[in-house]
Backbone as a printed PyTorch tensor [residue, N CA C, xyz], in Angstrom:
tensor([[[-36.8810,  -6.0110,  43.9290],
         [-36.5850,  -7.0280,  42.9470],
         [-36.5960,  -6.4570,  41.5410]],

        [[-37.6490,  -5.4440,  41.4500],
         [-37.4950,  -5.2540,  39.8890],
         [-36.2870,  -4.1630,  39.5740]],

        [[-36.1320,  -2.9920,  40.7100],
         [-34.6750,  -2.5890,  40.4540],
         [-33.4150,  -3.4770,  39.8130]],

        [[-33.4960,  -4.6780,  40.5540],
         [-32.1520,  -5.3680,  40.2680],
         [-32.7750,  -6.0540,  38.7780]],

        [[-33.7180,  -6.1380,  38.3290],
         [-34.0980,  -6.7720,  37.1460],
         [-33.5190,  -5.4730,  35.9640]],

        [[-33.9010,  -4.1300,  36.8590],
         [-33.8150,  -3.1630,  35.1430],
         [-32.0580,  -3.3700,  35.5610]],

        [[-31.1160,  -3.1090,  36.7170],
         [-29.3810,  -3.2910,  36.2020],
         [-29.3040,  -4.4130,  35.9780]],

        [[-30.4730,  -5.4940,  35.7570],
         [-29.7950,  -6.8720,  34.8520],
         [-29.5340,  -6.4610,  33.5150]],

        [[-30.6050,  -6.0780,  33.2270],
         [-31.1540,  -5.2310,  31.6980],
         [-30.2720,  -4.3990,  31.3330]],

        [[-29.8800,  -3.5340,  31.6560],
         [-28.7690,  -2.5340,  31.7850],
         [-27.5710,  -2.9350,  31.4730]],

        [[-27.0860,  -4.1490,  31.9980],
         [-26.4460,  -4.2980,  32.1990],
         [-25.4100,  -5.4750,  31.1430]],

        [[-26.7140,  -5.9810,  30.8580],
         [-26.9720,  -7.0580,  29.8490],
         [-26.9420,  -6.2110,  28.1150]],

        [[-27.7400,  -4.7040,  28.1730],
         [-27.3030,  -4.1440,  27.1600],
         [-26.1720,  -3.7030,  26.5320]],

        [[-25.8210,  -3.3130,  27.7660],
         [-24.2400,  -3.1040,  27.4620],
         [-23.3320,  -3.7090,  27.4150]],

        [[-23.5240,  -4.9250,  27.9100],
         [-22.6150,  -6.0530,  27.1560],
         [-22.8240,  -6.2860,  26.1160]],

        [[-23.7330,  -6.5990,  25.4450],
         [-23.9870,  -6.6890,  24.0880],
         [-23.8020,  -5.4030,  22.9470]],

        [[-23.8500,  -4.3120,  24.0810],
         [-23.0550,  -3.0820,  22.7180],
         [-21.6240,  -3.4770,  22.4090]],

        [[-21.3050,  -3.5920,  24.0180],
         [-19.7060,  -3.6750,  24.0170],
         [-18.9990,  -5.2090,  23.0090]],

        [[-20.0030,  -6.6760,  23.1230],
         [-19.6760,  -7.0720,  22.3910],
         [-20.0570,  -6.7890,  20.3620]],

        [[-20.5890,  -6.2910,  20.3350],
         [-21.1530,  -5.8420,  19.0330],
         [-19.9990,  -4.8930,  18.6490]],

        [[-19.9570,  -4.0010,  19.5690],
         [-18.7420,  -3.0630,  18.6700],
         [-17.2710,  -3.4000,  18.6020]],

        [[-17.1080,  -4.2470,  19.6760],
         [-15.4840,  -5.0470,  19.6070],
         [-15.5730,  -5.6830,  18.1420]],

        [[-16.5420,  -6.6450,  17.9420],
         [-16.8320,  -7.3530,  16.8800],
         [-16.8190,  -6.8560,  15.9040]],

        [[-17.2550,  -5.6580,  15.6450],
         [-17.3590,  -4.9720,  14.4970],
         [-15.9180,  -3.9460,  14.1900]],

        [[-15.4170,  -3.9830,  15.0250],
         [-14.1290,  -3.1210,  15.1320],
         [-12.6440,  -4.4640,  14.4580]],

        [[-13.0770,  -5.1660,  15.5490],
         [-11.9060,  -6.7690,  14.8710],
         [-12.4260,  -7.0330,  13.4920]],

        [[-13.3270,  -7.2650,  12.4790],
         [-13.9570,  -7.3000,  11.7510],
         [-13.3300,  -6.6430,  10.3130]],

        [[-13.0830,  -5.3260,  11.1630],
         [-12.7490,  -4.3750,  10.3250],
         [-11.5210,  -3.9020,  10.0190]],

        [[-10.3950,  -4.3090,  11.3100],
         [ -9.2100,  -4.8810,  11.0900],
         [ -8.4710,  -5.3700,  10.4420]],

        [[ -9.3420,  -6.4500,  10.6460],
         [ -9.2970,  -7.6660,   9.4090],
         [ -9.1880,  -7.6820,   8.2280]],

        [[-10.1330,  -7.2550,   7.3540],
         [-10.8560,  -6.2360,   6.4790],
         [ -9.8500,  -6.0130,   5.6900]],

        [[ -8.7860,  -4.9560,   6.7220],
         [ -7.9230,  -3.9180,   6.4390],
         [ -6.9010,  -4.7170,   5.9360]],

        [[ -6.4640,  -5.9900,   6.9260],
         [ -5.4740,  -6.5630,   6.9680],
         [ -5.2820,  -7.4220,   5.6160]],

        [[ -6.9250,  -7.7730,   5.3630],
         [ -6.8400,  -8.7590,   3.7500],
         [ -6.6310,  -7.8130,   3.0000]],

        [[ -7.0540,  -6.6000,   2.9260],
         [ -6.7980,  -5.5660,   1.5020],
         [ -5.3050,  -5.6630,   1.4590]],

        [[ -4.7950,  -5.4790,   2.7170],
         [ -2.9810,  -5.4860,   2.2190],
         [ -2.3890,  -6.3450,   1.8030]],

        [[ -3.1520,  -7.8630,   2.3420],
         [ -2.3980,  -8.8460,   1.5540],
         [ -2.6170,  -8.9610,   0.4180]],

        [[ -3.6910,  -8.1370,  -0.2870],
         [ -3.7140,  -8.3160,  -1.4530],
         [ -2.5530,  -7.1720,  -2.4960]],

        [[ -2.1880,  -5.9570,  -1.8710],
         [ -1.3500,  -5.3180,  -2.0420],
         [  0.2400,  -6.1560,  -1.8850]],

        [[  0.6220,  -6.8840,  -0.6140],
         [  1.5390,  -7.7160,  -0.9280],
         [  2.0090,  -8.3400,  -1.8540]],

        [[  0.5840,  -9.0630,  -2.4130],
         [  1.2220,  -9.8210,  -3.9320],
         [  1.5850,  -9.2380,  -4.9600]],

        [[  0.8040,  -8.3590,  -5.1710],
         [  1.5670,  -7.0110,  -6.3640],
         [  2.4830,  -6.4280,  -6.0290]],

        [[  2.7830,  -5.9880,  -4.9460],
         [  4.3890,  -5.6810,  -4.7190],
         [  5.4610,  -6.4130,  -4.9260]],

        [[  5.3070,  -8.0610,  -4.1140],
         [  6.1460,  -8.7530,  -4.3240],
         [  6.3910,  -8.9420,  -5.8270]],

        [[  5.0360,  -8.8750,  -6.7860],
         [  5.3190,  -9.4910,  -8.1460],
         [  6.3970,  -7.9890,  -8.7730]],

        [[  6.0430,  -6.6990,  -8.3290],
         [  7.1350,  -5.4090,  -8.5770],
         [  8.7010,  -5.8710,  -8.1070]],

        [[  8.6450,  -5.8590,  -7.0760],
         [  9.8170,  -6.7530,  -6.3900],
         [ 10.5600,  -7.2710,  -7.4110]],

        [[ 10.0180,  -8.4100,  -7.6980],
         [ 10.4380,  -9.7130,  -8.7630],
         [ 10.7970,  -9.1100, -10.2030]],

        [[  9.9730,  -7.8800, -10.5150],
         [ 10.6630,  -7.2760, -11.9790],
         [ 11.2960,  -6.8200, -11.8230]],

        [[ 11.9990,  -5.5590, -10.6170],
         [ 12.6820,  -4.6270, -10.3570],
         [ 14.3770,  -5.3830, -10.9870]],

        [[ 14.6350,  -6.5230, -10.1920],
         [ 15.7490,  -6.8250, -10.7280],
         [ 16.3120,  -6.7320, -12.1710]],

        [[ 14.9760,  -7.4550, -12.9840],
         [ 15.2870,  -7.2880, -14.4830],
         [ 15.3870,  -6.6070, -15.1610]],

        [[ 14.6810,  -5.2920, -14.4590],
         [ 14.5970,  -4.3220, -15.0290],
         [ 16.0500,  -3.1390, -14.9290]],

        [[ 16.4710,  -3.6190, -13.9590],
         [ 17.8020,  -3.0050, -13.5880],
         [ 18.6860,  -3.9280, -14.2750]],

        [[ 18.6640,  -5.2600, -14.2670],
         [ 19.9560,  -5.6250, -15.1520],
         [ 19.3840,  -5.0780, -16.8540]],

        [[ 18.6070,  -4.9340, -17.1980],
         [ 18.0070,  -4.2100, -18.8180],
         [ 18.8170,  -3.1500, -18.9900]],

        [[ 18.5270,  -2.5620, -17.6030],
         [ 19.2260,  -0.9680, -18.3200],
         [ 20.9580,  -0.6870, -17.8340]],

        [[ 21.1890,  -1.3050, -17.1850],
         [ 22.9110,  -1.4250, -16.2770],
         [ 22.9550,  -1.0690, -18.0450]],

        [[ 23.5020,  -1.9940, -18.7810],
         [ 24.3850,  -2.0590, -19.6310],
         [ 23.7030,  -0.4410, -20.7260]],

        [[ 22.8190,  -0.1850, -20.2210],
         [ 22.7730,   1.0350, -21.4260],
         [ 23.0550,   2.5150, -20.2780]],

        [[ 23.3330,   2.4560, -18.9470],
         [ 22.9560,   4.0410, -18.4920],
         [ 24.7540,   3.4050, -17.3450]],

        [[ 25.8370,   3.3710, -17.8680],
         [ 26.5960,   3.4390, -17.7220],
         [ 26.6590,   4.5520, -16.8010]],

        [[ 26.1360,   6.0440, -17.0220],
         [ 26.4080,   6.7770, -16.0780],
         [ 25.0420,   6.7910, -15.0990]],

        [[ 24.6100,   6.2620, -14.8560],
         [ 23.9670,   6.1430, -13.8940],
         [ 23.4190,   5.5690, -12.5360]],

        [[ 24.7550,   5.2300, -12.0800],
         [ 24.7000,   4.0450, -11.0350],
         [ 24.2540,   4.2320,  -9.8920]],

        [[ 23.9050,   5.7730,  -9.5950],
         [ 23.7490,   5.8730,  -8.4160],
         [ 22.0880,   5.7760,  -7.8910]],

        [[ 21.5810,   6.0090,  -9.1900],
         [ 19.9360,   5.5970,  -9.7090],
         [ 19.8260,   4.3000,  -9.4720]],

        [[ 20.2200,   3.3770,  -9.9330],
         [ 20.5740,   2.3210,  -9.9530],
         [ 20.7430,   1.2730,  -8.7810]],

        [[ 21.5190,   2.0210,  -7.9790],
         [ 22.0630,   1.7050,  -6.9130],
         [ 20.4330,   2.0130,  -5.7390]],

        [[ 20.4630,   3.1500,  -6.0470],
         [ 19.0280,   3.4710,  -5.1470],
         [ 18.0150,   2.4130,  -5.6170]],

        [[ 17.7760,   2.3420,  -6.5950],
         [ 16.3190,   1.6860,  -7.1120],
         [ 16.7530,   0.2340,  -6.2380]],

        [[ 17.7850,  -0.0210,  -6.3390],
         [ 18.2210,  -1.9170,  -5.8620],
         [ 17.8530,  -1.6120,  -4.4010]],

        [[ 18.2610,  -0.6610,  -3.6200],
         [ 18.4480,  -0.3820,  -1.9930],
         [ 17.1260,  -0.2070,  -1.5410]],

        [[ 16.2410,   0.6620,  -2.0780],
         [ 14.7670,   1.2630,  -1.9800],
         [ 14.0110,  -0.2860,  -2.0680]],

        [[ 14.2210,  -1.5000,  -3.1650],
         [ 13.4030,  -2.7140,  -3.2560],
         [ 14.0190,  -3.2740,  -2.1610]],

        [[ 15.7550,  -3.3140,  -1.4940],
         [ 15.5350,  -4.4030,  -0.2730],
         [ 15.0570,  -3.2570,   0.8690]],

        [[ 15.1830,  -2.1780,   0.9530],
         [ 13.9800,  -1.7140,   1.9690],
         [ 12.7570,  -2.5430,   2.2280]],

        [[ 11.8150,  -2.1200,   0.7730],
         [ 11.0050,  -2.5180,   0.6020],
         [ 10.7090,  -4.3060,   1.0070]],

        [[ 11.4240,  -4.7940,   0.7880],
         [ 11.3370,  -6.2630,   1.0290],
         [ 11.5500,  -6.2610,   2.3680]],

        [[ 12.1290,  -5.7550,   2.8990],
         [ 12.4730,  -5.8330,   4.4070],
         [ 11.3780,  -5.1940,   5.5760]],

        [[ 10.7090,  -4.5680,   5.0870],
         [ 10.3040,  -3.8930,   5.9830],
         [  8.7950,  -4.9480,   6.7070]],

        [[  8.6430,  -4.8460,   8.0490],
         [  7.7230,  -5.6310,   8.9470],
         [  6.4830,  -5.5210,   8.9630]],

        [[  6.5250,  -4.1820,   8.6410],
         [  4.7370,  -3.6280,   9.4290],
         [  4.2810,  -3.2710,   8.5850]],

        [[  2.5710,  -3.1170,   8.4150],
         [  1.6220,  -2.4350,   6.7020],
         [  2.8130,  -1.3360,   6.9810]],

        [[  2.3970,  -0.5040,   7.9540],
         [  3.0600,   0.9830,   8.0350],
         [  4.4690,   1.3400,   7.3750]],

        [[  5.4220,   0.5850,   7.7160],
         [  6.5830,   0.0160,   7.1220],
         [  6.6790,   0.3690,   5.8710]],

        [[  5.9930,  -1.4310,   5.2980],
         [  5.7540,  -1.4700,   3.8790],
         [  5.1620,   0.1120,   3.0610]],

        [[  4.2770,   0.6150,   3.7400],
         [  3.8170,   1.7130,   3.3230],
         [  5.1190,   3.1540,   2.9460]],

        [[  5.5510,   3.0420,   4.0590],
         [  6.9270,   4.1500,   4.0260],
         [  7.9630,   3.1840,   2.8140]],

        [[  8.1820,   2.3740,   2.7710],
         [  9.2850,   1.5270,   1.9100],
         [  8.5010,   1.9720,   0.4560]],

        [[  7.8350,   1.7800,   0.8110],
         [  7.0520,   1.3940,  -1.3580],
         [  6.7570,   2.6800,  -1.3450]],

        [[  6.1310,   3.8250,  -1.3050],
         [  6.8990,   5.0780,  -1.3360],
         [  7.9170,   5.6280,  -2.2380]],

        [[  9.4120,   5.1070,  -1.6460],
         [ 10.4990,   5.5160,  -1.9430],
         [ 10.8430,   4.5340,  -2.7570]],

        [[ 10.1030,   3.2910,  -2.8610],
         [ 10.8010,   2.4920,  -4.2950],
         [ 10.3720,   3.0530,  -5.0360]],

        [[  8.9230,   3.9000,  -5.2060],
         [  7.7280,   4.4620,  -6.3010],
         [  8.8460,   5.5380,  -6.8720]],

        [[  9.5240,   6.2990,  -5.7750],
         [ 10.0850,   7.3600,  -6.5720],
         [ 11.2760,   7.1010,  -6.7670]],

        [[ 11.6350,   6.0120,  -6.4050],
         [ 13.1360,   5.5470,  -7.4460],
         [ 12.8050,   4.8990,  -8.5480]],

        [[ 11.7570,   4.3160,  -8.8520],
         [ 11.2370,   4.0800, -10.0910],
         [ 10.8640,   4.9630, -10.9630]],

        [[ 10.8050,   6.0210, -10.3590],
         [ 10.2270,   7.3250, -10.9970],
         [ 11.3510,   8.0340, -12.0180]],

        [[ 12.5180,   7.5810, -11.1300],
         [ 14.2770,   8.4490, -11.5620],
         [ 14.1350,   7.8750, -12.6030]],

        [[ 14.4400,   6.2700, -12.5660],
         [ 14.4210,   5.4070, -13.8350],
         [ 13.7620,   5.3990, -15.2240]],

        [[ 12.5500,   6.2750, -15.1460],
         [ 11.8290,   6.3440, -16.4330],
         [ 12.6150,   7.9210, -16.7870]],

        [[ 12.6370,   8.8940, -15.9410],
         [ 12.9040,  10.2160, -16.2240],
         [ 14.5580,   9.8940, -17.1790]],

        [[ 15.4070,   9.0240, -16.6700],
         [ 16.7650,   8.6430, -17.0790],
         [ 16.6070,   7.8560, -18.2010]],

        [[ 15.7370,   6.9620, -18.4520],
         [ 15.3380,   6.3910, -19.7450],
         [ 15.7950,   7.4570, -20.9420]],

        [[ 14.8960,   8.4170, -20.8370],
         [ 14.6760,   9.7460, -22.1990],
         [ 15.9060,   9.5880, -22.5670]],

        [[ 17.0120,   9.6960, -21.6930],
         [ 18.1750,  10.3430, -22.7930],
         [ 18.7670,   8.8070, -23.6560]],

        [[ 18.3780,   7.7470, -23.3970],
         [ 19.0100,   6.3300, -23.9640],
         [ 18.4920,   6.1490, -25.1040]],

        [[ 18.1290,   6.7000, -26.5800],
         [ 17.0000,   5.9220, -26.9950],
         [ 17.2960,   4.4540, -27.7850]],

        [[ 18.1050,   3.9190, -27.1550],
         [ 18.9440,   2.4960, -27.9740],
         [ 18.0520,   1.7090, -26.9950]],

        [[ 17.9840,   2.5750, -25.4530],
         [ 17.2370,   1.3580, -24.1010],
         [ 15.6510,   1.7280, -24.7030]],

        [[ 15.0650,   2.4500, -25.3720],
         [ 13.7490,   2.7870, -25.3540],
         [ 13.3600,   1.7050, -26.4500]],

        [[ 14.3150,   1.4240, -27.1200],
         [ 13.9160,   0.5610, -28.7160],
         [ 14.1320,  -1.1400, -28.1450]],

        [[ 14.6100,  -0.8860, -26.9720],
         [ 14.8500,  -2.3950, -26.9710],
         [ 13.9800,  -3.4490, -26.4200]],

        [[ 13.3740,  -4.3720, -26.8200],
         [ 11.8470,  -5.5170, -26.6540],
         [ 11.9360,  -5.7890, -25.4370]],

        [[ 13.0360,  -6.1620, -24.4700],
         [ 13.4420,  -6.4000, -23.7310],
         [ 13.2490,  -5.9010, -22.4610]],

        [[ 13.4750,  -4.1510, -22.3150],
         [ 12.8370,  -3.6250, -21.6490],
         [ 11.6850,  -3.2730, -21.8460]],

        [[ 11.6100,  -2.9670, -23.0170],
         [  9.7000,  -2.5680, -23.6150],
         [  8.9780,  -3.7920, -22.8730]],

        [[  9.2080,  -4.8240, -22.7640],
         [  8.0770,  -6.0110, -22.1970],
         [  8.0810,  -5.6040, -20.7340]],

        [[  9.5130,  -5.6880, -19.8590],
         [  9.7850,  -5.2460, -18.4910],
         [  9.0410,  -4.0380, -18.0020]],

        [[  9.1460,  -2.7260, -18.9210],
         [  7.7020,  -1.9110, -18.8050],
         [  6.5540,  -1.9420, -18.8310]],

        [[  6.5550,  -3.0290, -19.9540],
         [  4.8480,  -3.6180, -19.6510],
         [  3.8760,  -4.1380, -18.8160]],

        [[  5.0480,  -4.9350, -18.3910],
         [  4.9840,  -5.7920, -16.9170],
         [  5.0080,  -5.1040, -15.7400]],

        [[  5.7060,  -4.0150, -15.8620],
         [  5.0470,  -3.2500, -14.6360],
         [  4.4600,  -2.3800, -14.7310]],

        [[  3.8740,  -1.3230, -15.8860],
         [  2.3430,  -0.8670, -16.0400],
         [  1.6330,  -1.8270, -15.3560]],

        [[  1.3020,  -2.7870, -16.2370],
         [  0.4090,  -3.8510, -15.2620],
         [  0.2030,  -3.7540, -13.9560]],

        [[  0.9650,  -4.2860, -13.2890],
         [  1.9930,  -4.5220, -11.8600],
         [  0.6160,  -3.1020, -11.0280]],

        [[  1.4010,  -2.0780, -11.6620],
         [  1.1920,  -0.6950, -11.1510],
         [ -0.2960,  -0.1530, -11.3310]],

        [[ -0.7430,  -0.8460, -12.4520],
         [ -2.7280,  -0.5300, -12.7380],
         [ -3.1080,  -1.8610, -11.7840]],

        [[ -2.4670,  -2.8390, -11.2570],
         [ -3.3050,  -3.5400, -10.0630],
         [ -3.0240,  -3.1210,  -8.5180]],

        [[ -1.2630,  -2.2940,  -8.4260],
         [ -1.7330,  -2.1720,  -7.4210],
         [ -2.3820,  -0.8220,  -7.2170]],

        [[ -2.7440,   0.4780,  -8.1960],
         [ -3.8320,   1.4580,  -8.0650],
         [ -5.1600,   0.8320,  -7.1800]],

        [[ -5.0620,  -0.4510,  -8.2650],
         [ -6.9170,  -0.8960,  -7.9800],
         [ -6.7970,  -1.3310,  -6.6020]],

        [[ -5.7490,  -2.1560,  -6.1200],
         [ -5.6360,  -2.7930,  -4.4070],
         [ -5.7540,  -1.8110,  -3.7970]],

        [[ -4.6860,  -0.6810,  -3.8530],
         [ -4.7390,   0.2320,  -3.0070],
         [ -5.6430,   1.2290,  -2.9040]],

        [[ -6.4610,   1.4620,  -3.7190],
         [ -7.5450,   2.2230,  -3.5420],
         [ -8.7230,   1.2520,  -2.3620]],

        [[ -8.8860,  -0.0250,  -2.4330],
         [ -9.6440,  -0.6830,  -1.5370],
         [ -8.6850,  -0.7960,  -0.3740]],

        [[ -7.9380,  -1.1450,  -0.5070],
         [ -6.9640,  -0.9610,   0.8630],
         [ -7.6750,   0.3720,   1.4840]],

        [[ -7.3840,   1.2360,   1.0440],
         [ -7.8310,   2.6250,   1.4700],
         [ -9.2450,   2.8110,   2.2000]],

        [[ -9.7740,   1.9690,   0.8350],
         [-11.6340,   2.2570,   1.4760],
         [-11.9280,   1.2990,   2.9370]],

        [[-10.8780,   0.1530,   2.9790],
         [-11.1130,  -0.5660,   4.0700],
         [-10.7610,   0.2160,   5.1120]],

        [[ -9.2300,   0.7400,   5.2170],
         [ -8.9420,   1.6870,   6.5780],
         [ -9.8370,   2.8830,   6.5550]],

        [[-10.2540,   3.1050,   5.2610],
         [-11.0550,   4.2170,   5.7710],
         [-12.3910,   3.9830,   6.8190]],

        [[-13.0300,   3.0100,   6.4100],
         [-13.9760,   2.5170,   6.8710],
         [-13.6980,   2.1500,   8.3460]],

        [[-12.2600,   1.6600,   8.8650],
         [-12.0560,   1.4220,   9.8580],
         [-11.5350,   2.6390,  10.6440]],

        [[-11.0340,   3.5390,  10.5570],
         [-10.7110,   4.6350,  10.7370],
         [-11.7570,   5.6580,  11.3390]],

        [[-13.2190,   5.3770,  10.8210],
         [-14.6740,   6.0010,  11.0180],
         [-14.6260,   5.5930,  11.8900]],

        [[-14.8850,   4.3250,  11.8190],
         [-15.4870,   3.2230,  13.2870],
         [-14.2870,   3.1950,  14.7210]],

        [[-13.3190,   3.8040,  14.7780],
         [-12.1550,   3.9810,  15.5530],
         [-12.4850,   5.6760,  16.1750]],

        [[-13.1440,   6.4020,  15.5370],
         [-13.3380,   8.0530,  15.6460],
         [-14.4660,   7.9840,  16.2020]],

        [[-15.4850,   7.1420,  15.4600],
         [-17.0690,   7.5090,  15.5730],
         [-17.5210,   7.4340,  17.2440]],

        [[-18.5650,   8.0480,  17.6570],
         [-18.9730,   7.6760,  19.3350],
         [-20.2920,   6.7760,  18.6400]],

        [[-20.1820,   6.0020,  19.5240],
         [-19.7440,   5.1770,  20.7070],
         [-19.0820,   4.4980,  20.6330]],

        [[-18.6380,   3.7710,  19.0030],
         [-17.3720,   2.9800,  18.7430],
         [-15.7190,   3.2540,  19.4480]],

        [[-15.7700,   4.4390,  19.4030],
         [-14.1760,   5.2720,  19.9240],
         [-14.0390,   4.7420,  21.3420]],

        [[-15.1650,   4.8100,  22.1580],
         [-15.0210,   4.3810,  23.6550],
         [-14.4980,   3.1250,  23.5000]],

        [[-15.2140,   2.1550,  22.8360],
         [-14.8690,   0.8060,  22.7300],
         [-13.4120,   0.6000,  22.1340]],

        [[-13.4030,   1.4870,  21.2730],
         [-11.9140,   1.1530,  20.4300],
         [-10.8790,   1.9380,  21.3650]],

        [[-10.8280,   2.6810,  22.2020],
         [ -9.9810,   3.2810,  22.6930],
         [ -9.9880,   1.9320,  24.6050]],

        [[-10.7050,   1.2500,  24.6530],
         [-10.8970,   0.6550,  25.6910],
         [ -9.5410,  -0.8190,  25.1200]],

        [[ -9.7910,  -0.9550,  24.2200],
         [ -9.3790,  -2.4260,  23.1880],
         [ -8.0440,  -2.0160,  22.6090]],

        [[ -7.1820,  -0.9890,  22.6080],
         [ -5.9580,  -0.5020,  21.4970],
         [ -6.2180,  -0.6580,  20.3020]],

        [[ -7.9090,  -0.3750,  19.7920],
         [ -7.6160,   0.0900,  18.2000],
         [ -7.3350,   1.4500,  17.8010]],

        [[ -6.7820,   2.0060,  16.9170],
         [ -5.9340,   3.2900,  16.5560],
         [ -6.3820,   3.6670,  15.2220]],

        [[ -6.3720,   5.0860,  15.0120],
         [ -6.7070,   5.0060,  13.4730],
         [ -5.5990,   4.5220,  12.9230]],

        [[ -5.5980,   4.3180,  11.8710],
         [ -4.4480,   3.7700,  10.4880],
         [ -4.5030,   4.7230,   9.8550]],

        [[ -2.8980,   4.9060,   9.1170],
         [ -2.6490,   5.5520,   8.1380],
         [ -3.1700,   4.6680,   6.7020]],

        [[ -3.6030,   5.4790,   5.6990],
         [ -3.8430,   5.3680,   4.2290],
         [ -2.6580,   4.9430,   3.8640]],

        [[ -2.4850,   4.4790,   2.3010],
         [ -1.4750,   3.4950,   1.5460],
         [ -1.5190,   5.0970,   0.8470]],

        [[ -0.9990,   5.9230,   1.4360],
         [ -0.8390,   7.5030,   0.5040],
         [  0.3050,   7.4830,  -0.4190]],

        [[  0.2320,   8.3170,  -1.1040],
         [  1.2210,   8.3330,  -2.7510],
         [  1.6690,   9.8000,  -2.3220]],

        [[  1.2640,  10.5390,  -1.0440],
         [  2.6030,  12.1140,  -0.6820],
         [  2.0430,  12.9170,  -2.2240]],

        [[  3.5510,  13.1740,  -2.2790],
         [  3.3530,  14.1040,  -3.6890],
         [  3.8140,  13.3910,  -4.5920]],

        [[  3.2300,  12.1910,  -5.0320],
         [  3.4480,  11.9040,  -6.4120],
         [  2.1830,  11.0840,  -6.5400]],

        [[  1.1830,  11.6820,  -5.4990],
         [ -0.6770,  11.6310,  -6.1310],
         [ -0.6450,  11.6570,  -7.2570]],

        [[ -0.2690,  13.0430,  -7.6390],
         [ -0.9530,  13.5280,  -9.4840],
         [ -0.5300,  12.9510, -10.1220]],

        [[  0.8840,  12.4090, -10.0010],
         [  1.5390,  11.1930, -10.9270],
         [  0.9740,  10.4540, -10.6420]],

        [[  1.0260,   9.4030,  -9.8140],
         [  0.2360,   8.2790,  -9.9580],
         [ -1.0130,   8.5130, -10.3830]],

        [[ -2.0980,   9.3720, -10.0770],
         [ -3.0270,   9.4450, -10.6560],
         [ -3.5570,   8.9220, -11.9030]],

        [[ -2.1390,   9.3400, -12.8280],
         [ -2.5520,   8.9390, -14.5490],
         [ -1.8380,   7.8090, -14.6160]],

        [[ -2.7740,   7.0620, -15.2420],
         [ -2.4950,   5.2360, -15.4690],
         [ -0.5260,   5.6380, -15.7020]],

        [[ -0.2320,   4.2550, -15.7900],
         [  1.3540,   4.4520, -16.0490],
         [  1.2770,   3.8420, -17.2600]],

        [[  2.1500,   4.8080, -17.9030],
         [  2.1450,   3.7610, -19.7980],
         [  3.6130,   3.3740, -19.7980]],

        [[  3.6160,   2.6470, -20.7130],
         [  4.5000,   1.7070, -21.1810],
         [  5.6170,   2.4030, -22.1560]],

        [[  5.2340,   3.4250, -22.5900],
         [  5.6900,   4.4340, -23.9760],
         [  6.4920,   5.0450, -23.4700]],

        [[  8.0360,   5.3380, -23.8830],
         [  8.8940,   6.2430, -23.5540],
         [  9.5750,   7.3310, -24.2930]],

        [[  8.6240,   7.3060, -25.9840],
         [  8.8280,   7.9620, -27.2320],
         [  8.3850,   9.3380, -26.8820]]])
């Protein structure tokens, strides 16, 4: 009798690991999943300038349509795309078609003087110092979930359940750029 009492015990522990670490694994998911929606809204609000910011400069970079053309294609990527992972690969390549756009600025300086776009830059400095701050917690959340997906004894559980590590909201090689706040100044 007391044999079958300690594989009650036994048995009973390990259900309760197994529910503890599922729990803590969905938890953390989750977690992950609110940091992005909070990245969503700052994108979408990028989204929403991108247009204006392209009709600002159409009329001053005449030769530049093909910039232009990318920056518009790269945001309906971006809008289109399904999955964090997705979104992650999309915003990316809008980052560095936004990137063309300031480098193409320099030679206009009629578009650099004008209030018009000067505010539209402003608005997305902004934009771009909130989503630094999202995406850095985005980060710390998958990171955090990413541990708990690797770590033993969690991994057994997470590999029993289809949790996977996640990729980071990474910036590739335009880290060091992003790194430094984005200014508004094109003088």
């Amino acid at each position: 009798m007391s044999g079958l009492l300690i594989v009650i015990i036994i048995v009973a522990v390990l259900a309760f690991f197994l529910i503890g670490a599922y729990n803590r694994l969905v938890r953390l998911r989750n977690n992950r999943e609110n940091a992005f929606a909070d990245i969503d809204v700052q994108l979408r609000q990028r989204h929403d300038l991108i247009p204006q910011l392209v009709d600002a400069v159409k009329g001053y970079m005449k030769h530049e349509k093909e910039l232009l053309t990318e920056v518009t294609e790269a945001r309906a990527r971006a809008m289109n795309a399904g999955t964090i992972n997705e979104k992650i690969a999309a915003e990316s390549q809008l980052s560095g078609a936004l990137g063309g756009i300031k480098v193409a600025v320099e030679a206009y300086p009629d578009l650099k003087a004008n209030q018009n776009f000067l505010n539209l830059q402003e608005e997305i400095s902004d934009v771009e110092n909130k989503l630094a701050a999202v995406r850095r917690f985005f980060n710390s959340a998958t990171k955090e979930l990413n541990v708990a997906v690797e770590s033993f004894p969690s991994n057994i559980v997470a590999g029993m359940f289809g949790f996977s590590k996640e990729p980071m909201f990474d910036l590739g090689e335009r880290r060091v750029e992003m790194e430094e706040p984005p200014s508004a100044s094109f003088s």
